[in-house]
N, C-alpha and C positions, 0 to 999 in steps of 0.2 A: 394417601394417609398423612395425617399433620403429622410433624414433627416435631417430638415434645423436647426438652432440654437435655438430657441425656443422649437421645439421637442427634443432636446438631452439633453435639462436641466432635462427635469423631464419624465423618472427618470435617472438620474448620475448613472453610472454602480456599484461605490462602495459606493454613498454615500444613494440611494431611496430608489432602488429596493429591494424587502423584501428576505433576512432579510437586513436590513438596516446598516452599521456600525455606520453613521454620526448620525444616527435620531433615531435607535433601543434603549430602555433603558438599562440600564447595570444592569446583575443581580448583586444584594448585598449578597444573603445569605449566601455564600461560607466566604465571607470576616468578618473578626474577630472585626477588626478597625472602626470606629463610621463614619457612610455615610458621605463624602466628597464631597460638590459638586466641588468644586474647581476643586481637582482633576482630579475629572470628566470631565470639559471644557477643562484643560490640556489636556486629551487623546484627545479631539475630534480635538484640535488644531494640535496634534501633526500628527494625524491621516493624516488631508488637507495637514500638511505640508509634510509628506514622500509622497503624490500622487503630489502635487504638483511639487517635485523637482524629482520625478519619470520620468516625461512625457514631459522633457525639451529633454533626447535623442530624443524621437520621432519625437517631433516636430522639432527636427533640422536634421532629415532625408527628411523634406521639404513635404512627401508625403501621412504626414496621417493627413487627416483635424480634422477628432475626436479627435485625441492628441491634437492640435490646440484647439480647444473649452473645452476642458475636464481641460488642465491646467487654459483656465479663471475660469471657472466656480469655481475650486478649488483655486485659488488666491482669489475671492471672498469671499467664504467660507472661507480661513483662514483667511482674512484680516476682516470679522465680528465675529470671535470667538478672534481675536485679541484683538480687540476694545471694547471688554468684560470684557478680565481681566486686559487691561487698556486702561480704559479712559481718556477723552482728564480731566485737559491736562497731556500728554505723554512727560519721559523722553526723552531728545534725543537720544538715540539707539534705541529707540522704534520710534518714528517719521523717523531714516535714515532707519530701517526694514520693518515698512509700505510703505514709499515711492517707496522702492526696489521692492515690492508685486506690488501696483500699475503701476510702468514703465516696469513689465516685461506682464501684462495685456493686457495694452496699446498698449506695441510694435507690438503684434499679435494681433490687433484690423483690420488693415485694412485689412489683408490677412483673415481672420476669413470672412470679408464681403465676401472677395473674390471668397472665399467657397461654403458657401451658395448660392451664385449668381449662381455659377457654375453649383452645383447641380442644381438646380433649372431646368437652361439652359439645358445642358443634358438631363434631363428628361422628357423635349419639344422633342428635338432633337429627341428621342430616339424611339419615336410615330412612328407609318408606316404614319399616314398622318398629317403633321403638317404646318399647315398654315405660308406665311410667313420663310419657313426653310432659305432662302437665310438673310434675314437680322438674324434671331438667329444665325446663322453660325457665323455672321461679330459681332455680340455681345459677342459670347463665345470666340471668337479670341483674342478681346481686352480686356476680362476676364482675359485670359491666360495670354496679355503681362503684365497686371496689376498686377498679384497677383506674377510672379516672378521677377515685378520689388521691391517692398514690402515687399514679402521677404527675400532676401536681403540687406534691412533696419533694420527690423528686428531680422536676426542673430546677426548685428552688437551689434544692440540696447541689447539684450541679451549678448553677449560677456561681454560688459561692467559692465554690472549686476553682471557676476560673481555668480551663484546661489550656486553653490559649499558652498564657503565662506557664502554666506547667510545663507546657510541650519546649517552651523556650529553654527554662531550667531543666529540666533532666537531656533533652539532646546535650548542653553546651559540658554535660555531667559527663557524658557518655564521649562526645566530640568535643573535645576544649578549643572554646574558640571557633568551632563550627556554625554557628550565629553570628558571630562578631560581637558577641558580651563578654565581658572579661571571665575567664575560666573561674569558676566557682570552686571554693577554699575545699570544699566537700571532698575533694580530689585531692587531696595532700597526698595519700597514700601513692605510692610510685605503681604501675603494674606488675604484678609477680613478672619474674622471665616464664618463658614458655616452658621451664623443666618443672615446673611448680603447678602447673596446672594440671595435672591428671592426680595430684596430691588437693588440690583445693576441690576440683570437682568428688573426687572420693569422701572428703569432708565432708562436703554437703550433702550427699546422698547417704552416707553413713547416720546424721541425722533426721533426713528425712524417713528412712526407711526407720530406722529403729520407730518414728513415732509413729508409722503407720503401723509395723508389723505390733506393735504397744495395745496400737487401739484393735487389730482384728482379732489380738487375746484377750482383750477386755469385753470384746461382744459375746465369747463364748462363753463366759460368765453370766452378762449383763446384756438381754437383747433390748433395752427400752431404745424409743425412740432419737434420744439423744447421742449413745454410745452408736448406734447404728450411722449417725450424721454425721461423727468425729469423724468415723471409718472414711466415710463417702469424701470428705474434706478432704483426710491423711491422703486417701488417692491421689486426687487433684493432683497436689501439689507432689506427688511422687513421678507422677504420670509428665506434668510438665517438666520436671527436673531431666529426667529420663529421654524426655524430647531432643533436650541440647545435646546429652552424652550421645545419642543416635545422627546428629548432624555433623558429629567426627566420622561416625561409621563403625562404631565399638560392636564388635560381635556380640551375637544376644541379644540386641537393643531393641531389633525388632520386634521379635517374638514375644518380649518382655512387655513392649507399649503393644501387641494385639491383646496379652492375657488381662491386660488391668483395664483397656477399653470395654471389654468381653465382661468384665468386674462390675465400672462402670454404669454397665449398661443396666445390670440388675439392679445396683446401689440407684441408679435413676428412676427405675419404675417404681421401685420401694419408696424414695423420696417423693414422687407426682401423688402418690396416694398417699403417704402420709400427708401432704400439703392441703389435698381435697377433703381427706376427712377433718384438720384442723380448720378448715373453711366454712365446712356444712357446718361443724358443731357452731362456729361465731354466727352463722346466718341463723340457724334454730335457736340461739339462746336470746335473741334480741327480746325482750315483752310484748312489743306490739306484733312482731312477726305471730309468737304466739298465740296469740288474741287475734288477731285479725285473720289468721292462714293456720289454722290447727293441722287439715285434714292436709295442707303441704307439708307440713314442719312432720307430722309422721311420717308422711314417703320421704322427705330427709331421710328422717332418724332409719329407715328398712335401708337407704340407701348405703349408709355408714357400713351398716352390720354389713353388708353386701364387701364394700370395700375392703374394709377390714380382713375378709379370706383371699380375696384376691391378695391384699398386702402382705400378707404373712405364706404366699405362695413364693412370691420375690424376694421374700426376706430367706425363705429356703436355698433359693437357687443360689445367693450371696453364700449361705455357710456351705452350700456343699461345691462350694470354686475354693474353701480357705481352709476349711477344716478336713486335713490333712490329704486333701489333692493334692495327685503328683504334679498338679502343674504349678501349685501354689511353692511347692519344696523345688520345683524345676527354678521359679522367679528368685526363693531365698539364695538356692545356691548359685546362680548366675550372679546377685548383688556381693556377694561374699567372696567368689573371687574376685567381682571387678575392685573389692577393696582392700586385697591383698596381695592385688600389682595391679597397680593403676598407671604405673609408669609404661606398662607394656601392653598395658589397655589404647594408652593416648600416645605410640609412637607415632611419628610426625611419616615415619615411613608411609604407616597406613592411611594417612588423611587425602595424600596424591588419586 
């Protein structure tokens, strides 16, 4: 069975799967020196950052979509372990090294759909009886022209980036002085002491969660396609946040990162079909397609409608994990005390 992009999140080949690098806790006993968590998030940054600038060859071999989604996912990941050790507001090297993170994301955003789509298609295709082959055929053709026109755009978009250079700036950000570059001004700020930090981390997740728990009140309202995307985002970056708090060994952290993968998973299927049905419609509105492919451009259009109930099947299964599950009020009240001692969340006790 292909694996669309929601399945390959969870679990990340180096960062889930047990043993876990990103999320495993770090044994302390070996270590002489008085527990660091700081430290600690360094590693895990630095960790995102060498897979992250690992997986730009492959992806620029054009032909491995897993590299394609493996470097988002890890742009993710570093850019919420970033926003950790500094928060807004952020020096400017930190703001031009963030923004670097997100535009090289972005750039493989629409080939990533591409992807997915693909597989999908293929995997119709690939049936001894498949309904309809003639219009899937004309679908995955205009897949094809799509994702190597976008492509592409993409290298370009990457060229520019220059990750190389990146990789150099944000380690020396992270390790001053760990290249042999003169440690960048970025870093004025001193590191919190280690009593500070189950207070910063609480921060942050305080924010994060408020914006997610924001948007999945906003869908009960508002189920369009956009509010339903915010949600799927607000995840993410809850999900990674969450990652780190679980690489201390914070009670609950588990259970919390299986219910929002489990989230996820719907918020993914829901997103693969919204992305297919916003695809057909661009392939059926073309005028020559039109004119030239009538009797395909209708098995399009049957195929939408078709999508469309499937779509609005996963978009059920999304409200009935939020709208008033116990496991949804299991996740509020687990974040709700970790932010009303978070000092006793991150004792250094527990980290051994």
């Amino acid at each position: 069975m292909n694996r669309s992009n929601h399945a390959r999140e969870s679990p990340a080949p180096d960062v889930e799967a047990a043993p876990s690098p990103a999320v495993t806790p770090e044994p302390m006993a070996s270590e002489s020196k008085p527990f660091d968590p700081w430290r600690k998030v360094r590693k895990l940054a630095l960790r995102q950052l060498d897979r992250f600038v690992s997986l730009e060859p492959k992806v620029l071999r054009g032909d491995d979509p897993d590299a394609i989604h493996d470097l988002r996912v890890a742009s993710r990941r570093l850019q919420q372990v970033l926003d950790l050790l500094y928060p807004a507001p952020r020096a400017a090297e930190v703001r031009k090294l963030r923004r670097k993170i997100r535009r090289s994301r972005g750039a493989l955003g629409e080939v990533r759909n591409c992807d997915v789509q693909l597989q999908r298609v293929e995997g119709i295709l690939a049936r001894k009886r498949t309904a309809r082959r003639k219009i899937w055929e004309a679908v995955r053709h205009y897949l094809r022209e799509r994702r190597a026109e976008n492509f592409e755009k993409a290298v370009r978009k990457l060229s520019k980036i220059n990750l190389a250079v990146f990789y150099v700036h944000l380690k020396d950000l992270l390790v001053p002085g760990g290249t042999g570059r003169a440690t960048p001004q970025a870093d004025r700020t001193p590191t919190p002491a280690a009593e500070e930090f189950g207070t910063r981390v609480t921060q942050s997740l305080e924010g994060v969660w408020q914006r997610f728990e924001a948007q999945v009140s906003r869908s009960d309202q508002d189920s369009s396609a956009s509010v339903i995307h915010a949600v799927r985002i607000a995840a993410k970056r809850l999900r990674y946040l969450i990652e780190v708090i679980h690489a201390f060994n914070v009670s609950g952290s588990g259970s919390t990162l299986a219910w929002l993968r489990s989230l996820q998973q719907h918020l993914g299927n829901w997103h693969d079909r919204e992305v297919l049905e916003q695809m057909m419609i661009a392939m059926v509105a073309r005028p020559e397609f039109l004119r030239d492919q009538m009797d395909v451009a209708m098995g399009v259009e049957r195929l939408i409608l078709q999508n469309r109930k499937q779509k609005q099947a996963d978009q059920a299964k999304y409200f009935q994990m939020t709208a008033d599950s116990a496991e949804f009020e299991k996740v509020r009240e687990w974040v709700r005390g970790l932010l009303e001692s978070p000092a006793k969340a991150f004792e250094p006790a527990d980290q051994g």
